[in-house]
C-alpha positions as CSV (number, residue, x, y, z in Angstrom):
1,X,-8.4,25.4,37.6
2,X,-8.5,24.6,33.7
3,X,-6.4,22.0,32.3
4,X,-6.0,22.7,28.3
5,X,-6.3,20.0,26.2
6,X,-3.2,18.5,24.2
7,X,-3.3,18.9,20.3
8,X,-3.6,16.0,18.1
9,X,-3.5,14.6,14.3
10,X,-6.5,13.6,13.4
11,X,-5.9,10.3,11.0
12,X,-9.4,8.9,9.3
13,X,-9.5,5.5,7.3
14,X,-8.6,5.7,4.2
15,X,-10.8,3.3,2.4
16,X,-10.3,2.2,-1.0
17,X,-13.4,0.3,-2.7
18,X,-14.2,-1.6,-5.8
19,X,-17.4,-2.6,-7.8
20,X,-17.8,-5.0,-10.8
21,X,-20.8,-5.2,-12.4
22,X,-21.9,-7.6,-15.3
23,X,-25.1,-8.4,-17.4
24,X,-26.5,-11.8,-16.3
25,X,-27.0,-12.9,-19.8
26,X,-22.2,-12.9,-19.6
27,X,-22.6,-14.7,-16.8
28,X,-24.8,-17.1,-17.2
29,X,-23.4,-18.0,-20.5
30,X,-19.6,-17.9,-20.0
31,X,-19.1,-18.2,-16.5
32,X,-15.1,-19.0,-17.3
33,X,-14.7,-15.6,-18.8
34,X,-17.0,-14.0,-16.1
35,X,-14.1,-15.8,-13.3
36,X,-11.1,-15.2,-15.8
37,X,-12.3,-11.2,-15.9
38,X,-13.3,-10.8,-12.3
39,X,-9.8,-12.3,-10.8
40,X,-7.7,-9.9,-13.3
41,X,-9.7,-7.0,-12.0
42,X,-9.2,-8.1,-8.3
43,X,-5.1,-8.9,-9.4
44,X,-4.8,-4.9,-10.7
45,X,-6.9,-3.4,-8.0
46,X,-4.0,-5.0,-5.4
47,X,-1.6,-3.6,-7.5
48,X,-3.0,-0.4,-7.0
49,X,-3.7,-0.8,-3.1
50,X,0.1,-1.7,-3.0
51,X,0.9,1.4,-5.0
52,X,-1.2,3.6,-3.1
53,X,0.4,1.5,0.6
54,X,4.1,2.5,-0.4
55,X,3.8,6.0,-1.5
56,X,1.6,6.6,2.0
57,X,4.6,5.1,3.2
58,X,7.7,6.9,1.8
59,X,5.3,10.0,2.3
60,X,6.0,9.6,5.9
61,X,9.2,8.0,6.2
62,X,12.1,9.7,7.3
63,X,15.7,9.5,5.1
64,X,18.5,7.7,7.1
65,X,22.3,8.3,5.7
66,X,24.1,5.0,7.0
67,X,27.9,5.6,7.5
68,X,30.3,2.8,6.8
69,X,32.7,2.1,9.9
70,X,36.1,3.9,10.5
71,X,37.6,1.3,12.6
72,X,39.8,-1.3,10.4
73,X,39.1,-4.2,12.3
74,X,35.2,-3.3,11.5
75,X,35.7,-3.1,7.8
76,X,34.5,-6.1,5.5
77,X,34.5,-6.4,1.9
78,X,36.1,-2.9,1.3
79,X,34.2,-1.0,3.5
């Protein structure tokens, strides 16, 4: 007796990484432009996580057509 083995999708993280890198001499003389640079960099590299998140997610959402109600006592605002 063999029992088959059910297919799968195979789904591996999907990692997204960042590395900033500056000379010591920048930081050691203007550590407020060293922490003004480093959180814009971390602000735009969310940005582009959250761009990446929704297009992964429209990518696998399904399109849902929403009727409006036929029964009069139902409809509100126009409907």
């Amino acid at each position: 007796m063999e029992v088959s083995c059910l297919s799968f999708t195979e789904t591996r993280l999907s990692m997204q990484g960042l590395c900033i890198t500056m000379p010591l001499l920048v930081e050691r003389a203007w550590p407020e432009w060293r922490t003004y640079f480093v959180e814009r960099v971390l602000v735009a590299h969310a940005h582009k996580i959250n761009a990446w998140t929704l297009v992964q997610t429209e990518a696998k959402a399904t399109a849902v057509v929403i009727t409006p109600p036929t029964d009069p006592l139902l409809t509100f605002n126009g409907w």
